[in-house]
C-alpha positions as CSV (number, residue, x, y, z in Angstrom):
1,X,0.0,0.0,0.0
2,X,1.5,3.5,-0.7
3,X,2.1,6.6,1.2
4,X,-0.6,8.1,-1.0
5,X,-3.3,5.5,0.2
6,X,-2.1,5.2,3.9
7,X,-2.6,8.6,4.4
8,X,-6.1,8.8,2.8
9,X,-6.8,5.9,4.2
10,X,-6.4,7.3,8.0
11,X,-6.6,11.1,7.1
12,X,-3.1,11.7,8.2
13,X,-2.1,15.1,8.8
14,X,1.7,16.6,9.0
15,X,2.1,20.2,10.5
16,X,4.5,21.8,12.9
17,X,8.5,21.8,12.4
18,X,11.2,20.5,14.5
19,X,13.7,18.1,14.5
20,X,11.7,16.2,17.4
21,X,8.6,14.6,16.0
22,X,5.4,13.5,17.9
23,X,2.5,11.1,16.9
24,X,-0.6,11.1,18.3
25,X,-2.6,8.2,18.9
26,X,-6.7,9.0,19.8
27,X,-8.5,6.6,21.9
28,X,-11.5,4.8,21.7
29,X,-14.4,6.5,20.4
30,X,-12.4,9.8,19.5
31,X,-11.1,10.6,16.6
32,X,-7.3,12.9,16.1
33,X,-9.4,16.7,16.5
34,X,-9.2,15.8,20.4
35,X,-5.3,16.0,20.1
36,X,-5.2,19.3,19.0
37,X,-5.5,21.6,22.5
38,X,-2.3,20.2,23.6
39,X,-1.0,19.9,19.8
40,X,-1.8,23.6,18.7
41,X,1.4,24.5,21.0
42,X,3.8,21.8,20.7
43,X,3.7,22.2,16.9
44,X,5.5,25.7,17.1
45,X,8.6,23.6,17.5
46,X,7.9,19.7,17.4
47,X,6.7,17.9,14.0
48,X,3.2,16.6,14.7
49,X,1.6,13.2,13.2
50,X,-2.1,12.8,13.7
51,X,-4.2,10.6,12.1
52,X,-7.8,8.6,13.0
53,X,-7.9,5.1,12.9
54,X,-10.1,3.0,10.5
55,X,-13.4,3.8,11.5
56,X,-12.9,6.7,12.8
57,X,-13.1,10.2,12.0
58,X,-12.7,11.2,8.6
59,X,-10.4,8.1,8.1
60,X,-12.1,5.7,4.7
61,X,-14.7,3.8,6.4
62,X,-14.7,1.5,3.2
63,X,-11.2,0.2,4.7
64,X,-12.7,-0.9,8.0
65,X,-12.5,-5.1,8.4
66,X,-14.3,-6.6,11.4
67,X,-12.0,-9.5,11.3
68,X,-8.9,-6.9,11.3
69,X,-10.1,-4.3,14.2
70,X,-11.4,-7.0,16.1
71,X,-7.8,-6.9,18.2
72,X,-6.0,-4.1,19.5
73,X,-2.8,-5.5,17.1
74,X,-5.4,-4.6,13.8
75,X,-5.3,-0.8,15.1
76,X,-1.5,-1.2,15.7
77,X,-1.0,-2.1,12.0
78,X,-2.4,1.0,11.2
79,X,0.2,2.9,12.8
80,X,3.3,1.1,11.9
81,X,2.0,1.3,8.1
82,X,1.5,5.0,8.9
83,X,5.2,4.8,10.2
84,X,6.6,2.9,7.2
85,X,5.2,5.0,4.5
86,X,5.9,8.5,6.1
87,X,9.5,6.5,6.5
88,X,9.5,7.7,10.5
89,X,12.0,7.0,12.9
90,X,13.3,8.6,16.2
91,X,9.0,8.9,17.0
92,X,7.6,9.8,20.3
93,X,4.5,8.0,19.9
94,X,2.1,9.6,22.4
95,X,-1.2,7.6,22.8
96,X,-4.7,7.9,25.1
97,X,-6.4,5.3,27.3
98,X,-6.3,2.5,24.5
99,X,-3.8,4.3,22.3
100,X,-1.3,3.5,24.9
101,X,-1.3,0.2,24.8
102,X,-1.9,0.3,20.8
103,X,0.8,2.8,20.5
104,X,3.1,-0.2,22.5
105,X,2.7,-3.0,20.2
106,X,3.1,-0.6,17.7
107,X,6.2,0.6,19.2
108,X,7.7,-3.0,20.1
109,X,6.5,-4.1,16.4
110,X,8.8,-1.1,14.8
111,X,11.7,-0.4,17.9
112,X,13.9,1.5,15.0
113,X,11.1,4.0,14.5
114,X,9.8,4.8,17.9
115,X,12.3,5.6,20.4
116,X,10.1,7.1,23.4
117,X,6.4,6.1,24.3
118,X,4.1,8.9,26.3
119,X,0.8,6.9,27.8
120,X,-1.9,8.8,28.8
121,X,-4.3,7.4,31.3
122,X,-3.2,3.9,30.4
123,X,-5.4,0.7,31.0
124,X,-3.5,-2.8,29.7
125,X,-7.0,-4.8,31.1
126,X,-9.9,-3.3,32.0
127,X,-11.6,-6.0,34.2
128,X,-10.9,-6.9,37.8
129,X,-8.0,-9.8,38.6
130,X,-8.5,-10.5,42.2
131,X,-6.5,-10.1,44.1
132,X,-3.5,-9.1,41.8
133,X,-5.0,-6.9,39.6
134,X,-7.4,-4.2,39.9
135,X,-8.9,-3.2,36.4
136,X,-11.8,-1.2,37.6
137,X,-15.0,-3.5,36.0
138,X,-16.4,-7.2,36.5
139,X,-16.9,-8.8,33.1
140,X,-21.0,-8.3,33.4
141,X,-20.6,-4.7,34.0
142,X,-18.7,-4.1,30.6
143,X,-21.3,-6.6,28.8
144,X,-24.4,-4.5,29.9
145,X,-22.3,-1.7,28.4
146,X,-22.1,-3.5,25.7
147,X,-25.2,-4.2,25.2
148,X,-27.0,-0.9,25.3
149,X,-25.0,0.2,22.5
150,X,-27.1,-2.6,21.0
151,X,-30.2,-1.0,22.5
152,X,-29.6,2.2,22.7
153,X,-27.4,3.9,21.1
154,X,-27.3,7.7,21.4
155,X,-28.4,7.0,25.1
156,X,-24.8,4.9,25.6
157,X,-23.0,7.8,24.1
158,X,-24.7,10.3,26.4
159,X,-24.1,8.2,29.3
160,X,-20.3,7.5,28.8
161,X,-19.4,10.9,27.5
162,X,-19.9,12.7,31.1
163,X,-18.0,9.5,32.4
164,X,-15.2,9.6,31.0
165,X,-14.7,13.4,30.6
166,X,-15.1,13.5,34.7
167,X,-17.6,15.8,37.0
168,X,-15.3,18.8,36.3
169,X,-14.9,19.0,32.4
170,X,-17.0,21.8,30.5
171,X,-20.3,21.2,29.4
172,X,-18.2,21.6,25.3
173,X,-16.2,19.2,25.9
174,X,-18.7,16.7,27.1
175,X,-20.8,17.4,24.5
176,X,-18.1,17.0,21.6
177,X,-17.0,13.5,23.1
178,X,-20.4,12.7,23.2
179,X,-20.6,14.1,19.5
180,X,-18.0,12.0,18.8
181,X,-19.4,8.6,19.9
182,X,-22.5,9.4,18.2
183,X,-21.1,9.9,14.6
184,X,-19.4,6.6,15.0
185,X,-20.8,3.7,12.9
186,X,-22.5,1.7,15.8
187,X,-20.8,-1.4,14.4
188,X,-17.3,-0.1,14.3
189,X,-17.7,1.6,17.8
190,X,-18.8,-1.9,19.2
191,X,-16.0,-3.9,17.3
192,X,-13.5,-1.3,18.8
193,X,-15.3,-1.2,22.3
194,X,-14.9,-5.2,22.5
195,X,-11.1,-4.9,21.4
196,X,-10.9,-1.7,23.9
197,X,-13.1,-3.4,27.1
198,X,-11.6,-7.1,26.8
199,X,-8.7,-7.7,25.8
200,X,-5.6,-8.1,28.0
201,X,-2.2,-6.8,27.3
202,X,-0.4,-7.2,31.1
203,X,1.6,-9.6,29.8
204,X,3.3,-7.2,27.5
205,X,4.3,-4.4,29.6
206,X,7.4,-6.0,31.2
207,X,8.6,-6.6,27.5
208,X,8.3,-2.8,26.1
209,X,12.3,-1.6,26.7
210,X,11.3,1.7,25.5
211,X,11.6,4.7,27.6
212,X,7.8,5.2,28.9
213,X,6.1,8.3,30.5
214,X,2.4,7.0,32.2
215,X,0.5,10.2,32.7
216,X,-2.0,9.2,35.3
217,X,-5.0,11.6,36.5
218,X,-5.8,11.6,40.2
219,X,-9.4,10.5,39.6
220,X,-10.1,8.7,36.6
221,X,-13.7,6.8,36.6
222,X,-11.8,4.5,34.1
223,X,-8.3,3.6,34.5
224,X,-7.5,4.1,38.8
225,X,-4.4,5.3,39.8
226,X,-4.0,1.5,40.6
227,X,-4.0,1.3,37.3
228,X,-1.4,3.6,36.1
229,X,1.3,2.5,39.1
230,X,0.5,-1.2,37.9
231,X,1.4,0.1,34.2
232,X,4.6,2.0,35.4
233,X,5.9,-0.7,37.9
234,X,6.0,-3.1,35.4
235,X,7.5,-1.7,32.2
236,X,10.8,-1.5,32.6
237,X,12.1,1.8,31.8
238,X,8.3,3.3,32.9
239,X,8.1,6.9,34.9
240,X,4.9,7.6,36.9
241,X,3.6,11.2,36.9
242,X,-0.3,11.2,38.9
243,X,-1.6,14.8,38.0
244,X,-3.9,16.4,40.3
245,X,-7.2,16.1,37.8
246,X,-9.8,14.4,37.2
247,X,-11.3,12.6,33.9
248,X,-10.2,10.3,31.7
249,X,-9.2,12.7,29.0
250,X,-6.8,15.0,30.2
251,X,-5.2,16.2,27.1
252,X,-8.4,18.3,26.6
253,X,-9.4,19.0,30.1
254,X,-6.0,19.8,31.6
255,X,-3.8,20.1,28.4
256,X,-1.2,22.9,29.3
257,X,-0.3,20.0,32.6
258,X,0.1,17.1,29.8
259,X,1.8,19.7,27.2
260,X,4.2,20.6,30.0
261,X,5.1,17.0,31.3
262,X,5.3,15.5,27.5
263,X,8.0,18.6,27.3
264,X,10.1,17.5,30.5
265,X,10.2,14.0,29.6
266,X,11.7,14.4,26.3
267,X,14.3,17.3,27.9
268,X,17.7,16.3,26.9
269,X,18.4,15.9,30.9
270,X,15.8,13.8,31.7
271,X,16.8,11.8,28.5
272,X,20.1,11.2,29.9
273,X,18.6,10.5,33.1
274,X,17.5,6.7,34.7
275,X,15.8,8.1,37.6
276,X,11.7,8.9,37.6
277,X,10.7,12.3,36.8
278,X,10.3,13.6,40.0
């Protein structure tokens, strides 16, 4: 497939300049617009990749295969194609809630073109593992979720939105997730939402050798703080930073906080550092 097609295909977009360049991976439900309040300043001098997944978006919905975007390694492809026909290396490949995880089988699948992972409010299984793991849901729980997108689905998307976004978001941003999940095909929202909701990637994490940062929010309705220390404590070269918010999506919410700790991680002295950012 060509460069041509590939970006088509998943509406990439390249804008910005600098030597440094950052890809942006949206989460579930999202599409790349949601990127831009923390990407409208780091493109001044960072090169910025964005781009919405099959399905997603204004990506070709004519591409979208059940059979492929039924795993979390289907949405993966679509990056490291992205990543081979741009001909990308040296990437920070910064991803949200899902994204991070697809963003590190990405990254392990192409080592020579990421160098540096950024995970924002990160979740490798969603569903309880008594007593060793904490995921935040039982199994029935995500089902019934599941299964009013069946029912009803504007009335899932106007449940979730406020959900995820947490009690303190605006009212816009609430709305435009909500917006978001609502001009999703139903059946490519619940192929990605059964990928997203139940599929288990701790066993990966202590495999990733790339340098990691795990941006956790302090309240997060779906990925705990258990959650993100889990994630950091077992990659091995992952640093823990718990921001005093609250939501799920906190490159919207609080993105001058995310801009800020994406910059100090990538700072030449915490580069040549091993210790956490502290």
């Amino acid at each position: 497939m060509d460069e041509c097609t590939i970006r088509q295909r998943n509406n990439v977009k390249v804008f910005g300049s600098g030597e440094r360049t950052l890809m942006f991976a949206h989460g579930f439900g999202c599409d790349q617009t949601m990127w831009r309040y923390v990407t409208d300043s780091l493109q001044r001098d960072h090169t910025i990749i964005t781009f919405d997944y099959v399905g997603s978006g204004h990506s070709d919905l004519s591409a979208f295969s059940t059979h492929r975007y039924a795993t979390l390694e289907g949405y993966a492809t679509d990056i490291t194609e992205i990543l081979d026909a741009l001909e990308l290396d040296n990437v920070t490949l910064v991803g949200h809630s899902v994204s991070s995880v697809i963003g590190m089988i990405a990254a392990m699948k192409s080592p020579d073109r990421v160098n540096h992972l950024v995970m924002v409010c990160p979740s490798p299984y969603y569903l309880n593992d008594l007593p060793e793991y904490e995921g935040g849901f039982e199994r029935e729980d995500l089902e019934e979720l599941i299964d009013l997108m069946d029912k009803n689905y504007i009335g899932w998307a106007n449940y979730l939105a406020p959900l995820v976004m947490g009690g303190g978001a605006d009212t816009h941003m609430v709305e435009e997730l909500s917006g978001s999940f609502c001009s999703t095909d139903p059946l490519v929202a619940k192929t990605f939402a059964k990928a997203t909701f139940f599929s288990d990637h701790r066993s990966l994490l202590p495999n990733c050798q790339i340098p990691t940062l795990v941006l956790q929010s302090k309240i997060d309705s779906l990925a705990s703080v258990k959650v993100g220390e889990y994630v950091s404590r077992k990659l091995p070269k992952g640093l823990l930073r718990i921001l005093d918010t609250e939501g799920h999506c906190i490159h919207m919410t609080n993105h001058d906080e995310v801009e800020a700790e994406i910059r100090a991680f990538l700072s030449p002295k915490q580069a040549a550092s091993d210790t956490p950012l502290s």
